[in-house]
MOPAC internal coordinates of N, CA, C and O (Angstrom, degrees):
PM7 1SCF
backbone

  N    0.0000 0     0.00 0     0.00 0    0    0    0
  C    1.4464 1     0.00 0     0.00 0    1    0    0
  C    1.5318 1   108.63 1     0.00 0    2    1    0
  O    1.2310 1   119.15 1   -24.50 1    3    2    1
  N    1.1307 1   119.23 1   155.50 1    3    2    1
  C    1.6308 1   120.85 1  -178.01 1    5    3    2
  C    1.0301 1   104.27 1  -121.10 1    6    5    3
  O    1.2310 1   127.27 1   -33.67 1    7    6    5
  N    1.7543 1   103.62 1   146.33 1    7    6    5
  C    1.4560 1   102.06 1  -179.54 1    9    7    6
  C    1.6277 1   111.21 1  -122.35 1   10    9    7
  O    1.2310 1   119.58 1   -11.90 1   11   10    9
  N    1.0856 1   118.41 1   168.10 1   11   10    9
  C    1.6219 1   117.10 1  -166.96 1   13   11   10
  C    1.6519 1   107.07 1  -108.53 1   14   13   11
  O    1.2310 1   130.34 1   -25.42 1   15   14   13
  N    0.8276 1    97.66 1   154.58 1   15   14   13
  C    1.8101 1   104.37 1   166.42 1   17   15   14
  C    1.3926 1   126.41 1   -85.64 1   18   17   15
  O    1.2310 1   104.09 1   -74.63 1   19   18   17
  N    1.0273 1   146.93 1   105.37 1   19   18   17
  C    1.6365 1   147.81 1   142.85 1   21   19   18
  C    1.9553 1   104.89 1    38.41 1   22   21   19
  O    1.2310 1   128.07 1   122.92 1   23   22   21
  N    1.3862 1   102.06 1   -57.08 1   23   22   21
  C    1.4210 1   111.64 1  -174.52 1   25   23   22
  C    1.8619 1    97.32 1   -72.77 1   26   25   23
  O    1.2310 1   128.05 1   113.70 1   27   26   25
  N    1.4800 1   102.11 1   -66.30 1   27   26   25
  C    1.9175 1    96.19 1  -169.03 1   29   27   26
  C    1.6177 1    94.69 1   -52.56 1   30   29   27
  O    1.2310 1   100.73 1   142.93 1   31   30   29
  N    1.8032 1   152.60 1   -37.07 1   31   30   29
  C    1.0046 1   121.15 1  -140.98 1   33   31   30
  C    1.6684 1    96.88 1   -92.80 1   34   33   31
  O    1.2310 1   119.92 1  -179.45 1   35   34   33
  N    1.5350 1   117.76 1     0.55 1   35   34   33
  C    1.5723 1   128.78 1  -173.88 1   37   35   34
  C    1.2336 1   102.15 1   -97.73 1   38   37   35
  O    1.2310 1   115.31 1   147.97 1   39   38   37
  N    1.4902 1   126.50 1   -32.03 1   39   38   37
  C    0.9869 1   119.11 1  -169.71 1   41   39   38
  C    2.4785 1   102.01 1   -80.77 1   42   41   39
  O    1.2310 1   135.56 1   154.95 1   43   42   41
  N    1.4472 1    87.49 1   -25.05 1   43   42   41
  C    1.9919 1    83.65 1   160.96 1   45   43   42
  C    0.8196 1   113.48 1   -77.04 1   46   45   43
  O    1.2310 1   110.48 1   145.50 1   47   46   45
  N    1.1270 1   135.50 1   -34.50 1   47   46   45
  C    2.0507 1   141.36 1   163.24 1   49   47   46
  C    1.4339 1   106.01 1   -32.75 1   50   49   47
  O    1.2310 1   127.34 1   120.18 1   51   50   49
  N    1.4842 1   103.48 1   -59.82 1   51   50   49
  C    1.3261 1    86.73 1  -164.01 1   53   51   50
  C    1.4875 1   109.66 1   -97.96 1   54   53   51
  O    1.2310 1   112.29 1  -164.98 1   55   54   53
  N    1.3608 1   132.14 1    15.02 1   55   54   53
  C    1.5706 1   123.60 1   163.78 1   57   55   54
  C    1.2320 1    97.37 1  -106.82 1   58   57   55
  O    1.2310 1   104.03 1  -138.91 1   59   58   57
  N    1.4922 1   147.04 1    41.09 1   59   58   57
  C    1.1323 1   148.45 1   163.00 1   61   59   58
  C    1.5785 1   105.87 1   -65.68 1   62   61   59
  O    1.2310 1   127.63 1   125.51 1   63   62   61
  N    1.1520 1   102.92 1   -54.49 1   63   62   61
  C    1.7487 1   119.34 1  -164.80 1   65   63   62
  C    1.5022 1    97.67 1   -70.07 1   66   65   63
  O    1.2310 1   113.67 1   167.20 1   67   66   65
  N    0.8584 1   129.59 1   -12.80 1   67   66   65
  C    1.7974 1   126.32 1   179.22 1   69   67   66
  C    1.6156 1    99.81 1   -98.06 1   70   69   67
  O    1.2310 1   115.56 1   150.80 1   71   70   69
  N    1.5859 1   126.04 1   -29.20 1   71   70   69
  C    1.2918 1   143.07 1   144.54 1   73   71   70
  C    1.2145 1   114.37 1   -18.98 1   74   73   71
  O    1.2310 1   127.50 1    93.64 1   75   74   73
  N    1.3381 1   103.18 1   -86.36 1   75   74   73
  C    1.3613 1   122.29 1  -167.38 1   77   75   74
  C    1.9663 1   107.29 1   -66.03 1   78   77   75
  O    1.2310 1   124.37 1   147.10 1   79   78   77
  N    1.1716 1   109.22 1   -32.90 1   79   78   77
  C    1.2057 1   102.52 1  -168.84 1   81   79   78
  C    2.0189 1   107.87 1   -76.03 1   82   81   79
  O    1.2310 1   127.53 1   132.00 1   83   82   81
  N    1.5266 1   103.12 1   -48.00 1   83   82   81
  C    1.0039 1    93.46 1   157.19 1   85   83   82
  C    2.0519 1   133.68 1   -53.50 1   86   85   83
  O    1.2310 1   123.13 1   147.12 1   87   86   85
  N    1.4264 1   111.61 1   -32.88 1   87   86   85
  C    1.3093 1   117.13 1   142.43 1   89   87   86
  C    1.7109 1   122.03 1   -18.88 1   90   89   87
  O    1.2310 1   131.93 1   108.80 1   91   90   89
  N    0.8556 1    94.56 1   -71.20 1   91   90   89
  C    1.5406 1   101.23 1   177.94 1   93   91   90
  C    1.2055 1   132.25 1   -60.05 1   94   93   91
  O    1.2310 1   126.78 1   123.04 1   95   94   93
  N    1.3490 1   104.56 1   -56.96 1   95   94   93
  C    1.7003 1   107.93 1   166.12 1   97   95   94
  C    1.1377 1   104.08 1   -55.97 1   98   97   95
  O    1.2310 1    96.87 1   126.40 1   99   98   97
  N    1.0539 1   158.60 1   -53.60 1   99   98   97
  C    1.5022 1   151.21 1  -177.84 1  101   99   98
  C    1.5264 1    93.82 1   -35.12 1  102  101   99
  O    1.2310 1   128.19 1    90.17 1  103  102  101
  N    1.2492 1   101.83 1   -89.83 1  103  102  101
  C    1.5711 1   118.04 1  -170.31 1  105  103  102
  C    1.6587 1   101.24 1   -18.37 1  106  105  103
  O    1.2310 1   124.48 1   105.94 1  107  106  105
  N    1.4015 1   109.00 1   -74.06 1  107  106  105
  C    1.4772 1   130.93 1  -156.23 1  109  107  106
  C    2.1354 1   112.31 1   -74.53 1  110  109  107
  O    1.2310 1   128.64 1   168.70 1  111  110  109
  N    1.9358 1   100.97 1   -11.30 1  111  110  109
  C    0.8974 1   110.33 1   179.72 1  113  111  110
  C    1.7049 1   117.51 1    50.38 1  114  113  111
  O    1.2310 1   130.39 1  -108.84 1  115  114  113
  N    1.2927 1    97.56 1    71.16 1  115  114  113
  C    1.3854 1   127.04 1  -171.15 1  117  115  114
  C    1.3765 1    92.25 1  -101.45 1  118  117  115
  O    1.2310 1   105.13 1   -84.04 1  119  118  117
  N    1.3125 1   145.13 1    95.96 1  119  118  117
  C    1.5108 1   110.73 1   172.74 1  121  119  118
  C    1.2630 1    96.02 1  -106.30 1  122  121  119
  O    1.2310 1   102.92 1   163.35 1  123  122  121
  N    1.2341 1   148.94 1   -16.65 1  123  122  121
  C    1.7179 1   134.16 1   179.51 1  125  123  122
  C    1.9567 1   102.93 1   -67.12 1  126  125  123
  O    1.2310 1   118.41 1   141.97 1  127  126  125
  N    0.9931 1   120.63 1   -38.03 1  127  126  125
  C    1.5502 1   126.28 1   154.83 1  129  127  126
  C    1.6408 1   113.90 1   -34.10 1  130  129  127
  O    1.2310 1   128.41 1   101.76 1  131  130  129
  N    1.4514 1   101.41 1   -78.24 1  131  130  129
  C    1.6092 1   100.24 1  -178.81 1  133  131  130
  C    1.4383 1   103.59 1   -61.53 1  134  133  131
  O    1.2310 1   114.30 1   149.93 1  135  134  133
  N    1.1392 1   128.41 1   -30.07 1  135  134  133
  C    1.7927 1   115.18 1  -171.90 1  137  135  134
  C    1.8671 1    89.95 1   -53.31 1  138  137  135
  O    1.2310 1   128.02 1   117.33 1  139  138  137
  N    1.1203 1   102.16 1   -62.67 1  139  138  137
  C    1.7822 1   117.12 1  -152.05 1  141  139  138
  C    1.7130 1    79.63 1   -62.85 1  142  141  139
  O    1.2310 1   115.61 1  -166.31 1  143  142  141
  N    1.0409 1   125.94 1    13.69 1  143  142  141
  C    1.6888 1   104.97 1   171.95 1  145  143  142
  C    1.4130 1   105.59 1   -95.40 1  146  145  143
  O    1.2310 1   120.14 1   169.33 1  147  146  145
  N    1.5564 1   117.35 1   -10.67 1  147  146  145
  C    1.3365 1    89.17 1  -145.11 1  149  147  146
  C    1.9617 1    89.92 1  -109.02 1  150  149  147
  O    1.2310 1   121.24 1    -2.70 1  151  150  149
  N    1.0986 1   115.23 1   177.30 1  151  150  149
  C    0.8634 1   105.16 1   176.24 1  153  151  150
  C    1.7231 1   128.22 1  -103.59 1  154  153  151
  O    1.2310 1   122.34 1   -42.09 1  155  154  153
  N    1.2564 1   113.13 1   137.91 1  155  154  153
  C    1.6927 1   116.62 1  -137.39 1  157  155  154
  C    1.5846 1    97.24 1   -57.45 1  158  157  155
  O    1.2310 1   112.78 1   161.81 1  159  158  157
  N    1.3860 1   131.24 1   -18.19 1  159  158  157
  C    1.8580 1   114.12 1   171.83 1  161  159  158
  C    1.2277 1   105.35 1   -55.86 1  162  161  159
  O    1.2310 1   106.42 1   132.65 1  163  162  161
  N    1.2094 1   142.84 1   -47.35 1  163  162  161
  C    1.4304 1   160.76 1   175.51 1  165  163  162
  C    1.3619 1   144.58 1   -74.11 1  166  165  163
  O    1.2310 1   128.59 1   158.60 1  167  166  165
  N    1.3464 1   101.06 1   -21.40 1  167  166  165
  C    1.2727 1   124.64 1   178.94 1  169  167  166
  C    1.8624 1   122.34 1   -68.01 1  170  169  167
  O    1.2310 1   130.28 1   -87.39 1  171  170  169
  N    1.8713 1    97.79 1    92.61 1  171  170  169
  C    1.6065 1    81.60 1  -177.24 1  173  171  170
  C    1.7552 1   131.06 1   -71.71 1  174  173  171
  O    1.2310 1   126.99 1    -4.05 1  175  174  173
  N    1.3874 1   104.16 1   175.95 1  175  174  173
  C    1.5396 1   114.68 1  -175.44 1  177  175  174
  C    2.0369 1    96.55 1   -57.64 1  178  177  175
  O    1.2310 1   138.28 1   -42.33 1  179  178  177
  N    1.6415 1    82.18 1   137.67 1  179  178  177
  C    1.2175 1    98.90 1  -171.93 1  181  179  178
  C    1.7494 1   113.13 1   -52.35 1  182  181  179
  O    1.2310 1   124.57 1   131.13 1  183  182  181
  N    1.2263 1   108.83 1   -48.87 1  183  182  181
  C    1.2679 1   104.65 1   166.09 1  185  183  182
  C    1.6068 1   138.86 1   -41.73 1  186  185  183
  O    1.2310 1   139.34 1   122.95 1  187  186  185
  N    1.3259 1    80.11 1   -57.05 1  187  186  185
  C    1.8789 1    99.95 1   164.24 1  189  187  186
  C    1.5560 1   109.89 1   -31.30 1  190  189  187
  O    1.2310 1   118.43 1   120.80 1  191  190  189
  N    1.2018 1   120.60 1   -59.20 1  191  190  189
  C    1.4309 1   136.25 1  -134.71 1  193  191  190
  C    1.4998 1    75.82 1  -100.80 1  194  193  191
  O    1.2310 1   113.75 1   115.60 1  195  194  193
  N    1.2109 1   129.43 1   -64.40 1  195  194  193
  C    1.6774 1   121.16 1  -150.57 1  197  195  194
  C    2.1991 1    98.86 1   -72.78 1  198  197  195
  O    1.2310 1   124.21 1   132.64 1  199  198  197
  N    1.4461 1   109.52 1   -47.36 1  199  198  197
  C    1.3922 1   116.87 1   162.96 1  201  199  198
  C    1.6060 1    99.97 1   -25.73 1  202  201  199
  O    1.2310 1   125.67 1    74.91 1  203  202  201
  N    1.3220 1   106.72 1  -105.09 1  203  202  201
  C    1.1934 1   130.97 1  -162.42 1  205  203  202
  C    1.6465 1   111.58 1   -31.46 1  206  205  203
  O    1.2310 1   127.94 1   132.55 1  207  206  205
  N    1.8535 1   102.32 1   -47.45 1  207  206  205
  C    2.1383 1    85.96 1   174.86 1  209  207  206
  C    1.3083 1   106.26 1   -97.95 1  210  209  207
  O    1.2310 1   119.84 1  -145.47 1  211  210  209
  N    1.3993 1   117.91 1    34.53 1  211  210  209
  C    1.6599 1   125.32 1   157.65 1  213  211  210
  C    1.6471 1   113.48 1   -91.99 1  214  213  211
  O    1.2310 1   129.88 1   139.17 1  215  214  213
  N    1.4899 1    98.56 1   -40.83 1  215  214  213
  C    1.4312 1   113.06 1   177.81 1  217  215  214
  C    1.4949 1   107.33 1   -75.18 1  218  217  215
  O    1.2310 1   109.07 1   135.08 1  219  218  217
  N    1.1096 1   138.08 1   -44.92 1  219  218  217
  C    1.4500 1   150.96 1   159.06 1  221  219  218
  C    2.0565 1   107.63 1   -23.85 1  222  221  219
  O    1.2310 1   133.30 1   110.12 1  223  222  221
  N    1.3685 1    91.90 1   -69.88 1  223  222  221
  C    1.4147 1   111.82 1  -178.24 1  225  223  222
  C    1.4489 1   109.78 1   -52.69 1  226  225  223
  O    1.2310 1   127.76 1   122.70 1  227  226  225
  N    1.0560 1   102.67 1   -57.30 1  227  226  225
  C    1.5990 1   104.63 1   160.21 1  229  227  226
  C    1.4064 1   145.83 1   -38.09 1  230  229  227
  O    1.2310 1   136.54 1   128.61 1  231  230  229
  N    1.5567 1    85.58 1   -51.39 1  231  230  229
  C    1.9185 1    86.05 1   160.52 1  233  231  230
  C    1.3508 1   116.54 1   -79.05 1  234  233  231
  O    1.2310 1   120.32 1   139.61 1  235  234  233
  N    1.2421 1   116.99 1   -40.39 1  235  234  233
  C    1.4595 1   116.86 1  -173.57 1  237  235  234
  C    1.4298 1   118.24 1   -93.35 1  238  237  235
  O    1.2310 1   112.75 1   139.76 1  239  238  237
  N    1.2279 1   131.29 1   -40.24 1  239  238  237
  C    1.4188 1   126.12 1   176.38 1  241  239  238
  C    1.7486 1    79.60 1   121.04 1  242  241  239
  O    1.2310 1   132.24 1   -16.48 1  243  242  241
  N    1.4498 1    93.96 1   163.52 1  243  242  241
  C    1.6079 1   132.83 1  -152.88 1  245  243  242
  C    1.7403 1    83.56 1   -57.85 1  246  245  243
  O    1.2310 1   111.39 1    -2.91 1  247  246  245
  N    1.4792 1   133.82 1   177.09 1  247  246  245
  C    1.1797 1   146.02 1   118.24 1  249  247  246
  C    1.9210 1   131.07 1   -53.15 1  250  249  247
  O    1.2310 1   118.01 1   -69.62 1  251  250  249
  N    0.8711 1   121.39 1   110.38 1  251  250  249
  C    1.6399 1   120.85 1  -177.30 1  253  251  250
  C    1.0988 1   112.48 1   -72.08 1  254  253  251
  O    1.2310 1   133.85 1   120.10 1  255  254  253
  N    1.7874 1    90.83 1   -59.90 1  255  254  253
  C    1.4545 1   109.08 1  -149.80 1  257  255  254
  C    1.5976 1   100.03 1  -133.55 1  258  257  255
  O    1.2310 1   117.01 1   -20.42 1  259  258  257
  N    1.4208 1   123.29 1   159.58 1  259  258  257
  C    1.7249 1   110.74 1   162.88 1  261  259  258
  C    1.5506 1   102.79 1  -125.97 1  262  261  259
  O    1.2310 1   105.68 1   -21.77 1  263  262  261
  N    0.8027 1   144.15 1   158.23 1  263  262  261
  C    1.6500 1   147.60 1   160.91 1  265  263  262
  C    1.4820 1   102.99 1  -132.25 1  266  265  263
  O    1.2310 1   132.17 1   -40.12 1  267  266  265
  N    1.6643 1    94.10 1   139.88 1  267  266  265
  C    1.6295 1    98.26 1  -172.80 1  269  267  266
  C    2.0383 1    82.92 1   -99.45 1  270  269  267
  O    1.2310 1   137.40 1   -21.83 1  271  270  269
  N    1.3479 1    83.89 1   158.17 1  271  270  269
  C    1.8718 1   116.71 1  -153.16 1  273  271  270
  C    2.1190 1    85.90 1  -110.67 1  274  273  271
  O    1.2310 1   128.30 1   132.76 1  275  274  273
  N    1.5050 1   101.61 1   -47.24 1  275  274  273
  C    1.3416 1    97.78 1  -162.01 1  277  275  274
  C    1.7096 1   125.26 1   145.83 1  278  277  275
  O    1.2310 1   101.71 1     3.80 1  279  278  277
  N    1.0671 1   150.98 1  -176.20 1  279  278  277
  C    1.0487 1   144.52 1  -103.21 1  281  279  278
  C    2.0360 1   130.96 1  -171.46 1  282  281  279
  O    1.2310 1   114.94 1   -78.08 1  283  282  281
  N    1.0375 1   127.19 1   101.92 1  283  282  281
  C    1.4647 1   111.14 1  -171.86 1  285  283  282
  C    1.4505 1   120.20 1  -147.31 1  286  285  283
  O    1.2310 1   118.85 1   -68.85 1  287  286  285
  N    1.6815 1   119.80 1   111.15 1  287  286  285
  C    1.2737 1    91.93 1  -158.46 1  289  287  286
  C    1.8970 1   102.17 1   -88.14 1  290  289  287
  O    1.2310 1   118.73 1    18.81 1  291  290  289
  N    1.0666 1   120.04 1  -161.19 1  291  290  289
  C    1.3553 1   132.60 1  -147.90 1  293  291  290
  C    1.6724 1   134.12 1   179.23 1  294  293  291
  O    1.2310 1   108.08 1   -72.95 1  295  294  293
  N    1.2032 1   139.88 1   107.05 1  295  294  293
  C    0.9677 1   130.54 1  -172.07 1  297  295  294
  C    1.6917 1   111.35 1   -88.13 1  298  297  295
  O    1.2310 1   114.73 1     9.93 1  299  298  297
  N    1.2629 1   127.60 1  -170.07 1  299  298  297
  C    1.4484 1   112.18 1   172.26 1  301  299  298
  C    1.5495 1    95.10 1   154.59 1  302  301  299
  O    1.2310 1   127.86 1   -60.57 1  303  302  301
  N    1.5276 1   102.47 1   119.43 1  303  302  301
  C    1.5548 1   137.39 1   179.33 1  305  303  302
  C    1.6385 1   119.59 1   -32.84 1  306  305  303
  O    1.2310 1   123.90 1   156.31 1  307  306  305
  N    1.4193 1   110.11 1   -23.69 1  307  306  305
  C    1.3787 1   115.36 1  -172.44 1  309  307  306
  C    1.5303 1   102.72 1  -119.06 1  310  309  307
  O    1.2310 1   124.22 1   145.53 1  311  310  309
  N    1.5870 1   109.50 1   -34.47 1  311  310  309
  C    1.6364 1    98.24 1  -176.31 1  313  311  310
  C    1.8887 1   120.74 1  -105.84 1  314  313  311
  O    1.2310 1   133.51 1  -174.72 1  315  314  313
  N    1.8271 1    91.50 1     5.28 1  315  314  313
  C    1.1427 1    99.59 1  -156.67 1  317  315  314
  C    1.5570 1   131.25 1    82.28 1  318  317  315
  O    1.2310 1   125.44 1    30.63 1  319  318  317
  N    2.1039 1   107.16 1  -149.37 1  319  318  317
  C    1.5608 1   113.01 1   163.08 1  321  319  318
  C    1.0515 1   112.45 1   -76.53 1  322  321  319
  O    1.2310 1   117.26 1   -67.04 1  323  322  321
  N    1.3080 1   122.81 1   112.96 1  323  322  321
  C    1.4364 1   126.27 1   156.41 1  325  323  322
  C    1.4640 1   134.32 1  -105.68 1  326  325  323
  O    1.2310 1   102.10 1    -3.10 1  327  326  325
  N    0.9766 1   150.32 1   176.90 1  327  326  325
  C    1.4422 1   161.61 1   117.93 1  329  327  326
  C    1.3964 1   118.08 1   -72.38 1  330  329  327
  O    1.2310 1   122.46 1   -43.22 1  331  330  329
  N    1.3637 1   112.89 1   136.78 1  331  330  329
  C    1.7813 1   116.57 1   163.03 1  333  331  330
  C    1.4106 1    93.06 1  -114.93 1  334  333  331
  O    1.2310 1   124.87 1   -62.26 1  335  334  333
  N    0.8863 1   108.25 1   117.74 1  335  334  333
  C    1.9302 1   125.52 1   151.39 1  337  335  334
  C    1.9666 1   101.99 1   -75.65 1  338  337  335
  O    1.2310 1   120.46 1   -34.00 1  339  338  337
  N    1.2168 1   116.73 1   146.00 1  339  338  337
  C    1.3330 1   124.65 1  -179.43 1  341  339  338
  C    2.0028 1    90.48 1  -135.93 1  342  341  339
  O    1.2310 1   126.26 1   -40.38 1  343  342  341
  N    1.6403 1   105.57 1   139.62 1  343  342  341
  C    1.3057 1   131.41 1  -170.96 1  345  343  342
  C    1.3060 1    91.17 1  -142.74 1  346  345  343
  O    1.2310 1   134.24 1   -26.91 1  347  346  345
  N    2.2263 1    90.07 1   153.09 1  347  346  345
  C    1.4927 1   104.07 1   153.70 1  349  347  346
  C    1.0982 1    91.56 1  -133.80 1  350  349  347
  O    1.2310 1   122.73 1   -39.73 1  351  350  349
  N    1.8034 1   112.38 1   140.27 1  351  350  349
  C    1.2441 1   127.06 1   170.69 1  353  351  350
  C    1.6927 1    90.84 1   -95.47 1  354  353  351
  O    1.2310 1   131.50 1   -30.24 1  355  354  353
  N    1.6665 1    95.40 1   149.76 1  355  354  353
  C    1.2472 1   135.93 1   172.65 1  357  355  354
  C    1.3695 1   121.96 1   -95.28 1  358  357  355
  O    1.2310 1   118.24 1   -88.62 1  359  358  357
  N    1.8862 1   120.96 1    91.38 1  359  358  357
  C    1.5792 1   113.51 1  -168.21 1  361  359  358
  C    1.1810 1    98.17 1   -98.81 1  362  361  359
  O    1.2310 1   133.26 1    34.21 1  363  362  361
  N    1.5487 1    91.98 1  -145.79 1  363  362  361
  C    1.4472 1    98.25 1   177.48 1  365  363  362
  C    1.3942 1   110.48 1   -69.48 1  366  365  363
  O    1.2310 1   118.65 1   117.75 1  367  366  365
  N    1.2094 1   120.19 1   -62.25 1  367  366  365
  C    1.6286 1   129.42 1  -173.16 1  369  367  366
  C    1.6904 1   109.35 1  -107.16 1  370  369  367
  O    1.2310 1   116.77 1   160.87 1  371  370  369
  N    1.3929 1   123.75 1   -19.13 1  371  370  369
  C    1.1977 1   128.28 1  -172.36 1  373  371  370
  C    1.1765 1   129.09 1  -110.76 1  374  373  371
  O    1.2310 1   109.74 1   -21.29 1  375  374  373
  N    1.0712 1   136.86 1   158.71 1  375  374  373
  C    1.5385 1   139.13 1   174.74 1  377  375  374
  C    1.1210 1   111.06 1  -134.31 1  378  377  375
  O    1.2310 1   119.78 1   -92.33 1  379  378  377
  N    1.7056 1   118.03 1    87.67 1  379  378  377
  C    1.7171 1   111.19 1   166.42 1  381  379  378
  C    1.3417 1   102.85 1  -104.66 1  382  381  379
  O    1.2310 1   128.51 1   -10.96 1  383  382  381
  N    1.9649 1   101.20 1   169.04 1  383  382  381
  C    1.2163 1   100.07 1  -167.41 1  385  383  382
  C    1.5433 1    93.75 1   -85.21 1  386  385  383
  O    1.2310 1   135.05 1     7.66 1  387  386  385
  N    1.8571 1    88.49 1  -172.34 1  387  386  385
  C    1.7420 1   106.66 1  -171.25 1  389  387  386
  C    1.5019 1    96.58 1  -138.07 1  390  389  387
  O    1.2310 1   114.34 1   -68.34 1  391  390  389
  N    1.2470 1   128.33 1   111.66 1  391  390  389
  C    1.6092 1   122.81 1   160.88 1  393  391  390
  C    0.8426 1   126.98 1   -91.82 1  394  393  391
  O    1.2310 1   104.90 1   -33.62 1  395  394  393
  N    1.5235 1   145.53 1   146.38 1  395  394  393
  C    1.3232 1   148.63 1  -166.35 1  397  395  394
  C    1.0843 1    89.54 1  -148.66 1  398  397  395
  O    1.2310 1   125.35 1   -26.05 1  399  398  397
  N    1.5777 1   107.33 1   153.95 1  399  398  397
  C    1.4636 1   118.18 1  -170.14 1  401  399  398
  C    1.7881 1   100.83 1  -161.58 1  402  401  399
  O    1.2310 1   121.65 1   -81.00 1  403  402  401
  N    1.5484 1   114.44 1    99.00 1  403  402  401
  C    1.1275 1   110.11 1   171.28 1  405  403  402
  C    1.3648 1   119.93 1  -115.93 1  406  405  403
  O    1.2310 1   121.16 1   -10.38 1  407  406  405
  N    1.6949 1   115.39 1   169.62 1  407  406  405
  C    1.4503 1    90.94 1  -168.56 1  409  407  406
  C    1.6585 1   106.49 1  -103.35 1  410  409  407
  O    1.2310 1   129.84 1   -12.90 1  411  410  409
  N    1.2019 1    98.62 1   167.10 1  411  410  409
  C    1.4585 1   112.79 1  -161.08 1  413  411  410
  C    1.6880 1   115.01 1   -60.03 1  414  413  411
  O    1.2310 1   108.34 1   151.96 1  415  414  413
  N    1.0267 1   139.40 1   -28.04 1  415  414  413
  C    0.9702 1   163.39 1   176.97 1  417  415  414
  C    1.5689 1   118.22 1   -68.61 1  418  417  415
  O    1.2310 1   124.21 1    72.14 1  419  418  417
  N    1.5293 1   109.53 1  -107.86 1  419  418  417
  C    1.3001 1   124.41 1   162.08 1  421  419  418
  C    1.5121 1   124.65 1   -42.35 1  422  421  419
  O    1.2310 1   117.72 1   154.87 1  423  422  421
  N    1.2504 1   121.95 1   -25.13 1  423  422  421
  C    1.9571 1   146.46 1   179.40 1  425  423  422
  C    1.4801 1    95.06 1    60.33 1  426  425  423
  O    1.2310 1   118.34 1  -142.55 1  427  426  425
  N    1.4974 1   120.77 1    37.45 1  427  426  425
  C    1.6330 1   118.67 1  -173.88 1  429  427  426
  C    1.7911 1    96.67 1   -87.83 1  430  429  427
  O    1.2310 1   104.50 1   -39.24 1  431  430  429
  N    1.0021 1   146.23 1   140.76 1  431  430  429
  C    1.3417 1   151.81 1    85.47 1  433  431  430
  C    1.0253 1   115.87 1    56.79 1  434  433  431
  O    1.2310 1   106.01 1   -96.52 1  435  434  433
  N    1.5190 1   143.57 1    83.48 1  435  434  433
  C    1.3844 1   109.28 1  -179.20 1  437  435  434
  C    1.7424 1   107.74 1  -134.83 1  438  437  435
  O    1.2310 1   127.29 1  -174.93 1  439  438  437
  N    1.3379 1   103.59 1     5.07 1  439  438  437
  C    1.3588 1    93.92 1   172.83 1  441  439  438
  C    1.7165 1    91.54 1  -166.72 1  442  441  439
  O    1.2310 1   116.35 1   -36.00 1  443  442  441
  N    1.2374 1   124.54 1   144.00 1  443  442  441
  C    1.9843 1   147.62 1   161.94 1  445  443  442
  C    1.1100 1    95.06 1  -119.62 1  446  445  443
  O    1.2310 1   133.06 1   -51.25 1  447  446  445
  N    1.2529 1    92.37 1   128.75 1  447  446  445
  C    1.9721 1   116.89 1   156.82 1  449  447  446
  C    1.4429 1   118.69 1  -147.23 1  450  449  447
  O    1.2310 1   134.33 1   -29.47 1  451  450  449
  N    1.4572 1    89.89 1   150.53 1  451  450  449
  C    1.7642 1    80.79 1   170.04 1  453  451  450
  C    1.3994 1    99.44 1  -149.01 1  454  453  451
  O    1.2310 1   128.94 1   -85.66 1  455  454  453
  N    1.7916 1   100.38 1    94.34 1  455  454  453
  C    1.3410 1   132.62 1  -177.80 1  457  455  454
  C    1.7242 1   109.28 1   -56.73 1  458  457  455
  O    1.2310 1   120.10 1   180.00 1  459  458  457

């Protein structure tokens, strides 16, 4: 099991609120919100992004609820320091996860999936 330091568990403290806000737009299907989350190296075509968790919603049914799962930070050549946050959205009948991955620094947006 791994354990975190005082500094990494403050430094999730304080990108919670970019968390949660992205949280919401999901839920509430905000996607001009999540676009403006992400940060513009990364940031896909608006369509892309609104398509794709239209098509999502579709197979699975709306988002209710999200619960965060947990946490890992990470370095990496193309996106830099990052964090992955790991989620399960709550559908109708299903629970897949949700990854978010912002970078450590700026707390911009830089990648949604739902592996």
């Amino acid at each position: 099991m791994k354990s975190f330091s005082k500094e990494e568990l403050e430094e999730i403290k304080n990108i919670y609120p970019e968390i949660d806000r992205l949280n919401s737009a999901l839920i509430h299907k905000n996607y001009d919100e999540i676009l403006e989350m992400f940060d513009p190296k990364f940031k896909p075509q608006d369509k892309f992004l609104k398509d794709g968790l239209a098509e999502i919603d579709s197979k699975l049914g709306f988002i209710e609820k999200i619960q965060f799962q947990g946490f890992e930070f990470f370095d990496d050549s193309n996106l830099g320091r990052t964090v992955l946050i790991r989620e399960v959205g709550k559908r109708d009948t299903k629970f897949p996860f949700i990854n978010l991955v912002f970078n450590r620094k700026t707390k911009k947006l830089l990648n949604l999936e739902f592996p």
